[in-house]
C-alpha positions as CSV (number, residue, x, y, z in Angstrom):
1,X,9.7,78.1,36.7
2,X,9.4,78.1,32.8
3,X,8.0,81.1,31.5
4,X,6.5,80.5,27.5
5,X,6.6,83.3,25.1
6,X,3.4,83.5,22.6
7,X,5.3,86.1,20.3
8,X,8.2,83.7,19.7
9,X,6.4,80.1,20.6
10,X,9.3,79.3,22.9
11,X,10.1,79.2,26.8
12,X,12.5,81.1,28.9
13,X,13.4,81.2,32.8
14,X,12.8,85.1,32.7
15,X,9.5,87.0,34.4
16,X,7.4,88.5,32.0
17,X,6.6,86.1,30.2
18,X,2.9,83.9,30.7
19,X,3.9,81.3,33.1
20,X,3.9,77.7,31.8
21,X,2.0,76.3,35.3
22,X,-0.7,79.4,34.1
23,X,-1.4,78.0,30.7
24,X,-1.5,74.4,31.5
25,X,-3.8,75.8,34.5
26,X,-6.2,77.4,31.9
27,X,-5.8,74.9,29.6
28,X,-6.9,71.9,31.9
29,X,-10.0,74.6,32.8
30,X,-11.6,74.4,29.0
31,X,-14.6,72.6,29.9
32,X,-14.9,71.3,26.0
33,X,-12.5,70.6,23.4
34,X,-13.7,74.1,21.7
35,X,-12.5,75.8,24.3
36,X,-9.1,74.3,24.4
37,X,-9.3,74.7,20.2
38,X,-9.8,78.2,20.8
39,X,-7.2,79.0,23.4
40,X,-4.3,77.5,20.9
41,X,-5.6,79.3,18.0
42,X,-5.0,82.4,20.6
43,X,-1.4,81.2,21.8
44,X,-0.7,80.2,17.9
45,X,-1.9,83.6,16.1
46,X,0.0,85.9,18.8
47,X,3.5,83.7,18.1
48,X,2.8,84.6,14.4
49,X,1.9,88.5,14.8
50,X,5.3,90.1,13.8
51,X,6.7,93.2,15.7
52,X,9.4,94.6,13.7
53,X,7.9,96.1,10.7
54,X,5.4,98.5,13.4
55,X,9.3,99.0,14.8
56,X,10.2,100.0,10.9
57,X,6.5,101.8,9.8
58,X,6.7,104.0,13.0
59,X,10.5,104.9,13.3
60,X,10.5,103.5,16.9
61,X,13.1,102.2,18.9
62,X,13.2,98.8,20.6
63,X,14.2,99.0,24.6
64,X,17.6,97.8,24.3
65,X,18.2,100.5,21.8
66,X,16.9,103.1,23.8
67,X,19.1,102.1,26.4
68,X,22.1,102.3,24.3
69,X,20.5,106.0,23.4
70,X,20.1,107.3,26.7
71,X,23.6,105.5,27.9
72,X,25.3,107.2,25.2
73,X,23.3,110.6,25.8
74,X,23.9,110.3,29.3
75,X,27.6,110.4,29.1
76,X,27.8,113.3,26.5
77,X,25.8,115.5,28.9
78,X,28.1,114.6,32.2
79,X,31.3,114.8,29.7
80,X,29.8,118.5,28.5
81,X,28.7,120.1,31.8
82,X,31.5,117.7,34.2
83,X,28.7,117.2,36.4
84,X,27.8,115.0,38.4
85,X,31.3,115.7,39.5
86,X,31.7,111.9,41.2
87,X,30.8,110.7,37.4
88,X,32.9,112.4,35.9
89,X,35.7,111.6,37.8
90,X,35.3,108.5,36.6
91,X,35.1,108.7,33.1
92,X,38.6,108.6,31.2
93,X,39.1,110.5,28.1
94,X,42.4,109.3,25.4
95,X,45.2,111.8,25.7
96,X,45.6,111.0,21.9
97,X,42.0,110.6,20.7
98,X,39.6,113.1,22.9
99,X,36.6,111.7,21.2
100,X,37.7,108.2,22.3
101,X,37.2,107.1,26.1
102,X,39.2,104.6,27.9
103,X,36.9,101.5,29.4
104,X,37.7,100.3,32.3
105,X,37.2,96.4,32.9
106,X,34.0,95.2,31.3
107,X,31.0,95.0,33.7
108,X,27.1,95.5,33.4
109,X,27.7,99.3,34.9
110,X,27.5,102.4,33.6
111,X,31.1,103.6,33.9
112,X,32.0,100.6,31.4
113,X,29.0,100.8,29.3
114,X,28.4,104.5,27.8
115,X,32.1,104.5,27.1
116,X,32.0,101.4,25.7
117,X,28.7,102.2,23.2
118,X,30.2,105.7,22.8
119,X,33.3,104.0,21.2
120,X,31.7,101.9,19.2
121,X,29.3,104.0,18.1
122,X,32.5,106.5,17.2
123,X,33.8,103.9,14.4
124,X,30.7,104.7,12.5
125,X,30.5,108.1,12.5
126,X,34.5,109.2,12.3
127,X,34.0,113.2,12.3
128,X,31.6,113.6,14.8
129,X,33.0,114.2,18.6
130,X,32.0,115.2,21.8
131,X,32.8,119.0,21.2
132,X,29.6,118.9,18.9
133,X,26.1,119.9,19.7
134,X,24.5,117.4,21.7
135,X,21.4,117.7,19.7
136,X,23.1,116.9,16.8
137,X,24.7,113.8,18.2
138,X,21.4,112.8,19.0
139,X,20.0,112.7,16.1
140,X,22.8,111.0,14.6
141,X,22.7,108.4,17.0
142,X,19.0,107.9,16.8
143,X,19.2,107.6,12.9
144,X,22.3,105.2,13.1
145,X,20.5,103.0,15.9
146,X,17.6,102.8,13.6
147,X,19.1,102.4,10.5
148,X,21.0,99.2,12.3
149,X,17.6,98.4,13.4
150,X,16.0,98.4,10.2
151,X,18.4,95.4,8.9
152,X,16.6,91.8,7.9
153,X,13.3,93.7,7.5
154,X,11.5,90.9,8.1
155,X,13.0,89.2,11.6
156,X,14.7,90.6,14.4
157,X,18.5,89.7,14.4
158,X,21.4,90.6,16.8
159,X,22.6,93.0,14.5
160,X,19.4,95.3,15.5
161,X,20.5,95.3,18.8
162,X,24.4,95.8,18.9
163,X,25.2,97.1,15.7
164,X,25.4,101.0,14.8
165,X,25.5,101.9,11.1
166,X,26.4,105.2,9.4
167,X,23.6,107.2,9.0
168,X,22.3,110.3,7.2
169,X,24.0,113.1,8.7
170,X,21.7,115.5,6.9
171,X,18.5,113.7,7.9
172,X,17.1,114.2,11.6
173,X,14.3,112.3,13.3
């Protein structure tokens, strides 16, 4: 089943998205050519309303960067308190680099995602480590995620969404 997309006038495969059989359903229901006037002057202004600079005005993140937040959070607490003990277990920390995690092989799981984001968001901020305080890194993290998200201030990119930038130490959000 097709799925269209108003906010970027395009189809997909994935649920959530207004079902192609629905708008050709409410489309062959305008009585009047009006009607069906009105209903793509709908469809066309929502593909044209822009998203990202409410993302920018308001500081927020987008979902997939909150993810990476929480992922990234997530580990530093289970790192800091070694629990969950079964968790922890499985996370493993360099011998030579103790800010630096070993991955194992890449999967859509947890156990090879936080350490994977964790390192990567590491080569962007070189002094900070897991002995800091985890409010700090959080802050850090949440100013480097939207400082990454903030590039091409006019359309989203997949830099927004897998980069992390140096930011502000000093400044906290």
């Amino acid at each position: 089943c097709l799925w269209y997309n108003p906010l970027k006038n395009s189809y997909n495969s994935t649920p959530g998205w207004i079902p192609i059989a629905y708008l050709h359903q409410v489309f062959h229901q305008c009585t009047s050519l009006l009607d069906k006037v009105k209903l793509r002057k709908v469809i066309e202004f929502h593909s044209r309303e822009p998203s990202k600079p409410l993302f920018t005005e308001h500081n927020l993140l987008t979902v997939q960067n909150l993810y990476r937040l929480r992922c990234i959070m997530e580990l530093v607490k289970i790192v800091k308190t070694r629990e969950p003990a079964p968790l922890h277990g499985t996370l493993y920390i360099s011998k030579q680099n103790t800010n630096r995690f070993i991955t194992p092989d890449p999967s859509i799981y947890f156990f090879y995602q936080a350490p994977m984001l964790w390192n990567n968001f590491r080569k962007s901020t070189h002094n900070l480590g897991l002995e800091q305080d985890e409010n700090l890194i959080k802050n850090i993290l949440k100013n480097s995620l939207l400082s990454a998200q903030q590039q091409n201030l006019d359309y989203w990119s997949n830099i927004n969404f897998t980069e992390f930038l140096a930011a502000d130490i000093g400044k906290t959000g």
